[in-house]
C-alpha positions as CSV (number, residue, x, y, z in Angstrom):
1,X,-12.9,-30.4,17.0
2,X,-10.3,-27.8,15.8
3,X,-9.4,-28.7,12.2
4,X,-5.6,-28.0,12.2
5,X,-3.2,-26.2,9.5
6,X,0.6,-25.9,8.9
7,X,0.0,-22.3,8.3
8,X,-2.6,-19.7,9.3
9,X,-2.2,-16.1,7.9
10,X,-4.7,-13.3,9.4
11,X,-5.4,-10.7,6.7
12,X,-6.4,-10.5,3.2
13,X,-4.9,-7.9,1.8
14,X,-2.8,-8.2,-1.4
15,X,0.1,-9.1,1.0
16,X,-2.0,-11.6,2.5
17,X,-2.9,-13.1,-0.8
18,X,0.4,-12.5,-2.0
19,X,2.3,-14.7,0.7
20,X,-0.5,-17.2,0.6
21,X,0.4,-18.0,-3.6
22,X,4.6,-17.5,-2.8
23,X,3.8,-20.5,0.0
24,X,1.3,-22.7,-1.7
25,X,3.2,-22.5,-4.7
26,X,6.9,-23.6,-3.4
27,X,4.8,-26.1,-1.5
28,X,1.6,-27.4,-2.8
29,X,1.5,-29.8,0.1
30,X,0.8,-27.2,2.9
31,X,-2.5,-26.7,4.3
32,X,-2.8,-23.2,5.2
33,X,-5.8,-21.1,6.3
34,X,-6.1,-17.8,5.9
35,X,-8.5,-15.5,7.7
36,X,-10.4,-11.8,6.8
37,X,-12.2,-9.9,9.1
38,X,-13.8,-8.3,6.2
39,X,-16.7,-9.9,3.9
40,X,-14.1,-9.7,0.8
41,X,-10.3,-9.8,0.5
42,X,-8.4,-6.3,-0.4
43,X,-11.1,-4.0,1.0
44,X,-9.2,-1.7,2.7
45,X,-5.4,-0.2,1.9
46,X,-5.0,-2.8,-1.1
47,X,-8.5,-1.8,-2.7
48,X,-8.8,1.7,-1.9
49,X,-5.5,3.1,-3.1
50,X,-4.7,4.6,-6.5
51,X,-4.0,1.5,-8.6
52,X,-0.8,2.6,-9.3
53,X,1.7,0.1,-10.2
54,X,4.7,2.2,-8.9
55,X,8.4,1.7,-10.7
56,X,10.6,1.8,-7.8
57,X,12.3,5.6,-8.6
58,X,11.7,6.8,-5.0
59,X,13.0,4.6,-2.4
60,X,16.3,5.1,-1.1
61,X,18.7,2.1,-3.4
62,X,19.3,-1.1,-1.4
63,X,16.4,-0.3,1.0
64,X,13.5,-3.3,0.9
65,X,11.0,-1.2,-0.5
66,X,13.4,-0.3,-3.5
67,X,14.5,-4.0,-3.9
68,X,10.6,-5.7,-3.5
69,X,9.3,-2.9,-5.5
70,X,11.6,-3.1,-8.5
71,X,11.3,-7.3,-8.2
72,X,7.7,-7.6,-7.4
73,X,6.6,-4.6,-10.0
74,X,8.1,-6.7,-12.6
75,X,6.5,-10.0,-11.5
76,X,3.5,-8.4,-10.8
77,X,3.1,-7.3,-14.7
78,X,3.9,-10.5,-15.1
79,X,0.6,-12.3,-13.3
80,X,-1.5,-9.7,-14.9
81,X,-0.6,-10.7,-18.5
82,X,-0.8,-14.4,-17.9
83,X,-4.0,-14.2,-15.8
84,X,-6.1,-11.4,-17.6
85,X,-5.6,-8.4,-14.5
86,X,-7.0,-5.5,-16.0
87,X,-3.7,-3.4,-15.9
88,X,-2.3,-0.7,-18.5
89,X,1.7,0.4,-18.7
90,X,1.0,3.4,-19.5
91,X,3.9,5.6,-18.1
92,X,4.0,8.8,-16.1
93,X,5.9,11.8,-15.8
94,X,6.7,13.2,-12.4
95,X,6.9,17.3,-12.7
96,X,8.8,20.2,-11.2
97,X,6.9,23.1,-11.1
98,X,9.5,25.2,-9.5
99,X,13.2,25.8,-9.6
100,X,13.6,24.6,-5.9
101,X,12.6,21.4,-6.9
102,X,14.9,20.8,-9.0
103,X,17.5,19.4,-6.7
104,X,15.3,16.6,-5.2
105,X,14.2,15.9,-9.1
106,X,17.7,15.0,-9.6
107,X,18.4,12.8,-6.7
108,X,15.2,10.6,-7.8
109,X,16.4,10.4,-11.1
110,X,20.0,8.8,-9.7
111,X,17.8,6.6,-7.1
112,X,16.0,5.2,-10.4
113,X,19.5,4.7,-11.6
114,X,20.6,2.7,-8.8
115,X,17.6,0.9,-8.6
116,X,17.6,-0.5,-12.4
117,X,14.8,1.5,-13.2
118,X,13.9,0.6,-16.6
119,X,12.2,3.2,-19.8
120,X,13.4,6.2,-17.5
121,X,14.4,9.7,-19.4
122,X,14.5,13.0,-17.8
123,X,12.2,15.8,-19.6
124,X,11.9,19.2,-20.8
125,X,9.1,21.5,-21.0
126,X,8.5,20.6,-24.6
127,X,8.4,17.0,-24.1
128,X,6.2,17.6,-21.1
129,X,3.5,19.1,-23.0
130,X,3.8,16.1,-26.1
131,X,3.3,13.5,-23.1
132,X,0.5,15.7,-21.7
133,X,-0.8,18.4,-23.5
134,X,-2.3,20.4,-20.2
135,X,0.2,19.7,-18.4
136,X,2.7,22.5,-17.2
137,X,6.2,21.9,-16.0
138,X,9.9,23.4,-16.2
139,X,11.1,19.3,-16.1
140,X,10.6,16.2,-15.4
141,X,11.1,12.8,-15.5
142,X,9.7,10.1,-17.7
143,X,8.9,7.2,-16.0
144,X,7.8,4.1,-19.2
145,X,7.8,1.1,-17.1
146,X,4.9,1.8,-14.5
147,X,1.8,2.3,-14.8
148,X,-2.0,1.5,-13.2
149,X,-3.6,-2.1,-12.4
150,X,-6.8,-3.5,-10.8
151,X,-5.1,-4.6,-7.3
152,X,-8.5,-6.1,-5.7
153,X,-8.7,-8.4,-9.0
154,X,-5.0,-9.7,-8.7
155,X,-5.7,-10.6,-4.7
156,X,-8.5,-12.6,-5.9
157,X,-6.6,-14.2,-8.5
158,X,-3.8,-15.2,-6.5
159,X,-6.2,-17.0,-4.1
160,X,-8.5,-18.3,-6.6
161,X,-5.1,-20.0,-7.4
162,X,-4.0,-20.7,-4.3
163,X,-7.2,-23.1,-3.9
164,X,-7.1,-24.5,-6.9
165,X,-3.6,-26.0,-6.2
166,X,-4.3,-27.3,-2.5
167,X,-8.3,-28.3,-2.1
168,X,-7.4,-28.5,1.9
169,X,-6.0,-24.9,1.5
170,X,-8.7,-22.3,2.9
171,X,-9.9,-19.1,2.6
172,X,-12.3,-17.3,5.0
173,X,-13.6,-14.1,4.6
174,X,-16.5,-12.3,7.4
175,X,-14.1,-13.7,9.7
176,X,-12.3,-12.1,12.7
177,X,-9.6,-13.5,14.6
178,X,-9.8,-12.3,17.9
179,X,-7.4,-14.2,19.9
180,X,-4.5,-16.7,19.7
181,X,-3.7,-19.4,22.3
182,X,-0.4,-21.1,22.9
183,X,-1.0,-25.2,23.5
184,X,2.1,-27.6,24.8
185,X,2.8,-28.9,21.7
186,X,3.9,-25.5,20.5
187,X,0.5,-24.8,17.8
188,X,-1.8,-22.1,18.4
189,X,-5.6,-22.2,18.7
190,X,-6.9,-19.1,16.7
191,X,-10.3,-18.0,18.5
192,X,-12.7,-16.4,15.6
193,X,-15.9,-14.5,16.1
194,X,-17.3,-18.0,14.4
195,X,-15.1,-21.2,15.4
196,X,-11.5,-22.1,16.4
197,X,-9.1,-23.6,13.8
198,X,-4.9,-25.0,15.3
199,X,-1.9,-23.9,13.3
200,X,1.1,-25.1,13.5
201,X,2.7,-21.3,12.9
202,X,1.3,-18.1,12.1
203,X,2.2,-15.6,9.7
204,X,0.2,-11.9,10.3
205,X,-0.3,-9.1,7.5
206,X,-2.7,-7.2,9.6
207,X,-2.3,-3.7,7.9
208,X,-4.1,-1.6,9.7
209,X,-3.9,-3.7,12.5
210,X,-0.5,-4.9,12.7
211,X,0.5,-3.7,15.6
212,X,-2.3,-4.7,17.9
213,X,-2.6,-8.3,16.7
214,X,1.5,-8.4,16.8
215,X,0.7,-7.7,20.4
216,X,-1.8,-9.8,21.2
217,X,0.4,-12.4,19.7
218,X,2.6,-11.7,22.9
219,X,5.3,-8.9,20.5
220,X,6.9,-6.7,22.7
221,X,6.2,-3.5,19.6
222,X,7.7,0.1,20.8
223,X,5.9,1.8,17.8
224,X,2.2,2.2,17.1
225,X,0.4,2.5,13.9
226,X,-1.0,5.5,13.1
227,X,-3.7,5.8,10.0
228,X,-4.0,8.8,7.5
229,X,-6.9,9.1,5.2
230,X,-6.5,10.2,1.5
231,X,-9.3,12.0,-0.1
232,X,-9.9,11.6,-4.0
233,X,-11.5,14.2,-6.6
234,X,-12.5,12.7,-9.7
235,X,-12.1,14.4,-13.4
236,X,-15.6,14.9,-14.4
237,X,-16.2,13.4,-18.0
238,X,-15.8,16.4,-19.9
239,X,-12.4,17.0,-18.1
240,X,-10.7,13.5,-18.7
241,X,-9.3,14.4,-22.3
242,X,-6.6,16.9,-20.1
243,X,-4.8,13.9,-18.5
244,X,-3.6,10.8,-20.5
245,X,-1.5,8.5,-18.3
246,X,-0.4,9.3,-14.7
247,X,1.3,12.9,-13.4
248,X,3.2,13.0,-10.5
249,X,4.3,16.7,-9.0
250,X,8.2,16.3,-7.3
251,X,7.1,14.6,-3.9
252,X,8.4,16.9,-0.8
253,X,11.3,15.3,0.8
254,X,10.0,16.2,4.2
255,X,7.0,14.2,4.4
256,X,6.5,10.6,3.6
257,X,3.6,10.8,1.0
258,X,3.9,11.3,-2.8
259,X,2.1,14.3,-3.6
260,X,-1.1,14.6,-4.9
261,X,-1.1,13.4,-8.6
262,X,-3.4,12.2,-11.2
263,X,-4.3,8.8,-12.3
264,X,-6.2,7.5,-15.3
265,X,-7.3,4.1,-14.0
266,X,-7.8,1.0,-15.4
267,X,-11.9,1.8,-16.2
268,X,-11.0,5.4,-18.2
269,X,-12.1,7.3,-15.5
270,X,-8.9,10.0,-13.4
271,X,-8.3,10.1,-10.3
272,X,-6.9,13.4,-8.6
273,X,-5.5,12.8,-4.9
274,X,-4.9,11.4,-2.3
275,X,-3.9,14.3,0.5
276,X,-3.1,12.8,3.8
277,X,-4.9,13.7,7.1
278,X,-4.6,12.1,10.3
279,X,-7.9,10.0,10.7
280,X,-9.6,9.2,14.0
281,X,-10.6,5.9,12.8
282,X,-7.9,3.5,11.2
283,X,-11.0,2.4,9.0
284,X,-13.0,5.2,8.6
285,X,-13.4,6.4,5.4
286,X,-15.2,9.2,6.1
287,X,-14.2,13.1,7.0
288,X,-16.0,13.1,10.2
289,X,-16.0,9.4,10.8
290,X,-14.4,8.9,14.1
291,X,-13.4,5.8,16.8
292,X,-13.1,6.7,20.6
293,X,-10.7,3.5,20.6
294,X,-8.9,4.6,17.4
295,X,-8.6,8.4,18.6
296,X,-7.0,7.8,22.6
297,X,-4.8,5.0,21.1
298,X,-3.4,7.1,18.6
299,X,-3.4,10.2,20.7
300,X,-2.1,8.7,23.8
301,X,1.0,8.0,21.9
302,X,4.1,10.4,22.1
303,X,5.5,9.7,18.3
304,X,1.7,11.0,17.2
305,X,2.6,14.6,19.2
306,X,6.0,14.8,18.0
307,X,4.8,13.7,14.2
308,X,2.4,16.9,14.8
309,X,4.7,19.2,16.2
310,X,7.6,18.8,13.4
311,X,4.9,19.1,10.6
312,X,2.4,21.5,12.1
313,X,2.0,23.9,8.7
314,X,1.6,20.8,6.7
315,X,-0.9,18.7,8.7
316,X,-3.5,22.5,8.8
317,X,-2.6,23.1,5.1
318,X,-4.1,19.3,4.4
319,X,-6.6,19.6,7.1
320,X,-7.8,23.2,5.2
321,X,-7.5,21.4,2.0
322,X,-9.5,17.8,3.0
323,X,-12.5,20.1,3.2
324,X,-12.4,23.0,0.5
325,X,-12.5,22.0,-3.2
326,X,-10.9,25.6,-4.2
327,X,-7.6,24.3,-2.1
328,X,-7.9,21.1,-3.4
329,X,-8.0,22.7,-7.3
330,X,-5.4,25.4,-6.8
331,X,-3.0,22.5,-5.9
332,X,-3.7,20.1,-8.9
333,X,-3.8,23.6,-11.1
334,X,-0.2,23.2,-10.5
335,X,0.2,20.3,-12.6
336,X,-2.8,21.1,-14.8
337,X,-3.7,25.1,-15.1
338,X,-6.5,25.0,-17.4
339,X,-9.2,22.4,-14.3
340,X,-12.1,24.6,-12.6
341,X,-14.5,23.7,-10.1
342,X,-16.5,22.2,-12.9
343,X,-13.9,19.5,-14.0
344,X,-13.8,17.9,-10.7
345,X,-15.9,16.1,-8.7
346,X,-15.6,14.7,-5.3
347,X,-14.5,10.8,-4.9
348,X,-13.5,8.3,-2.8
349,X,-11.1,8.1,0.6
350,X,-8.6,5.6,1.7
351,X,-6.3,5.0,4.7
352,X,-3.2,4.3,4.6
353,X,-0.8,2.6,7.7
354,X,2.2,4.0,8.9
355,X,4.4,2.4,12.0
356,X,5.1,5.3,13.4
357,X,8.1,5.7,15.4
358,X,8.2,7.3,18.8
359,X,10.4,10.3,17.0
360,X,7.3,10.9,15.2
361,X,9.3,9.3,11.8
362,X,7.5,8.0,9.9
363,X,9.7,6.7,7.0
364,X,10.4,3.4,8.2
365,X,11.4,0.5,5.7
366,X,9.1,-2.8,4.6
367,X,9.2,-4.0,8.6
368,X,9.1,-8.1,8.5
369,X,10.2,-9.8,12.1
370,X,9.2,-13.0,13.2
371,X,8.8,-14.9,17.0
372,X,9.7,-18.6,17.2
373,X,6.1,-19.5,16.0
374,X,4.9,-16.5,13.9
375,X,6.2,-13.8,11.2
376,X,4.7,-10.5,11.4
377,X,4.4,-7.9,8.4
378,X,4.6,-4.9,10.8
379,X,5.2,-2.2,8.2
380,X,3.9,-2.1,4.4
381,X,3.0,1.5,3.5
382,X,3.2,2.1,-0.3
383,X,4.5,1.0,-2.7
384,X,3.5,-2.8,-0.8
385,X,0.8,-3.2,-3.7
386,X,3.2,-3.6,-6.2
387,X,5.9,-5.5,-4.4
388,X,3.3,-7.8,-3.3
389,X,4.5,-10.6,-4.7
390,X,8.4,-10.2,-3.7
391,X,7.3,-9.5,0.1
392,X,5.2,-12.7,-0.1
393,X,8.7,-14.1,-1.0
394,X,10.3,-12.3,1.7
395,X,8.0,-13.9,4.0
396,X,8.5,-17.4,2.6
397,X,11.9,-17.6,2.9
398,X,11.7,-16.3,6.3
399,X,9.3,-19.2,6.9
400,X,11.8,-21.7,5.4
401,X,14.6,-20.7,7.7
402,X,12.9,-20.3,10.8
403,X,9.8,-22.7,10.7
404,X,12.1,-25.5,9.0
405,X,9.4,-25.8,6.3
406,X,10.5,-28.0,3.3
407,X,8.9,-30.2,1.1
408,X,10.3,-33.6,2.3
């Protein structure tokens, strides 16, 4: 027999996790199931990004990512302290390297200010090179309040907790839904590649796959997502001294990524990425890896031509640099002059989700809608790690309004 649940959510990713703790925790009486494909929770955007717990400084004020980011950063630094996250607030300083960046420097500085950005100072030269001796830069911005965190160990924590409030609460992991089935009484039967379970709703933070399971769910989507894979060098260990905390260069205003930058993570060792290349697998992690399924679904789609055609010198230049380390260097020798070949090595890869529009835009707010049994998270590029825990709120109250849930 189906066991049933008041709640199932598919995917276990830190927003997964995230909306499973807001739920559980506002009310411990739910059963809820939630349901990864993979054989561990966060093991694809939420594990393989930079750590980077981002301060909010970017996104355009009163947008959700600027509100959940600024919320959920704070929160977030919160969990970590009371629950032993490995995590470091160490700062950053996001560079100009050239006059004509200038301008956009200044407008992010004023978005920090409308966004209550906290420990924020803009910087000369001079106070570049005390923050970070090798780095090189005519200003900048000082950024106090953000810094780097172990994402994958904060999922776990928050459903280690999860469990430990509600026994009847589960967690599956090597487990693929595959289909969902509307019955009379309004529940759905989730089909798995090992059982069936009946929830009452359904709330979906797919990822990667948010668009086909918000269709399969019977959600009439225009957009499609579209996956880009960042490639990461690492500092080799005599080259880690030349980069203390995190260095951002000014982010182009063109594109939708942040540049790549440098990271000192939580285990001492420095990241140097991501670029961003269009990847013919949503979860391939690989440079050649490639999916016939992923490649004519994402290539069949008008917004992926258009998204070409309006950035055609950027998406060669990263394509140029995804395989040549000399690229690769000569563009974090803008930040850092004094790295050669020798001081980095190659790393690891992730992919990130964008819902891309049929413009080919892909800047696109957070993206939350819901049906009259389910909520879909449709949309939760960066910085979604960090405002984890406010989207999981987001979601909740969504859940209170429209599934009625209370704790009478």
């Amino acid at each position: 027999m189906e066991r049933t649940f008041d709640l199932a959510i598919i995917g276990g990713g830190i927003v997964g996790a995230a909306t499973l703790y807001k739920l559980q925790l506002h009310y411990p009486h739910l059963q809820i199931l939630l349901l990864e494909k993979e054989n561990r929770l966060a093991d694809h955007q939420t594990g393989r990004n930079s750590g980077v717990i981002h301060s909010g400084i970017y996104y355009k004020p009163g947008s959700l990512k600027a509100i959940n980011c600024v919320n959920g950063r704070r929160e977030l630094v919160e969990f970590a302290k009371e629950y032993g996250i490995a995590h470091d607030v160490c700062g950053k300083l996001i560079v100009a390297t050239d006059q004509k960046e200038l301008p956009h420097l200044e407008k992010i500085f004023h978005h920090g200010q409308q966004n209550g950005i906290e420990k924020m100072q803009r910087v000369g030269p001079d106070q570049i090179r005390e923050i970070e001796p090798y780095c090189s830069g005519i200003a900048g911005i000082h950024v106090g309040c953000t810094g780097i965190i172990d994402f994958r160990g904060a999922t776990d924590k928050m459903a280690e907790l999860t469990i430990a409030r509600q026994p009847l609460t589960e967690v599956h992991t090597g487990e693929k839904a595959l289909d969902f089935l509307r019955q009379e009484d309004g529940s759905t039967t989730i089909i798995t590649d090992k059982g069936k379970y009946r929830a009452k709703r359904l709330i979906f933070c797919a990822g990667l796959q948010a668009d086909r399971l918000a269709r399969r769910d019977g959600v009439k989507l225009a957009e499609k997502v579209v996956g880009f894979r960042g490639d990461y060098y690492e500092l080799t260990e005599q080259a880690r001294h030349k980069v203390r905390h995190l260095i951002y260069p000014v982010p182009n205003p063109d594109f939708p990524f942040l540049g790549v930058h440098f990271t000192r993570m939580t285990d001492g060792s420095v990241e140097c990425g991501p670029n961003a290349v269009f990847t013919f697998k949503r979860e391939g992690y690989g440079k050649t890896d490639f999916d016939l399924r992923d490649t004519l679904d994402a290539l069949s789609y008008a917004g992926t031509w258009r998204l070409f055609m309006k950035n055609m010198k950027f998406g060669i230049d990263e394509y140029r640099r995804a395989f040549s380390k000399r690229l690769f260097l000569l563009t974090l020798q803008r930040l850092v002059p004094s790295l050669t070949m020798e001081d980095i090595e190659p790393g690891r890869a992730g992919v990130r989700a964008l819902l891309l529009r049929r413009d080919g835009d892909t800047r696109d707010d957070f993206r939350i809608e819901y049906t009259d049994h389910s909520i879909h998270v449709l949309n939760a590029p960066s910085p979604a790690a960090t405002a984890a825990l406010a989207i999981g709120d987001n979601v909740r109250e969504m859940a209170e309004k429209h599934f009625g849930i209370s704790n009478v």
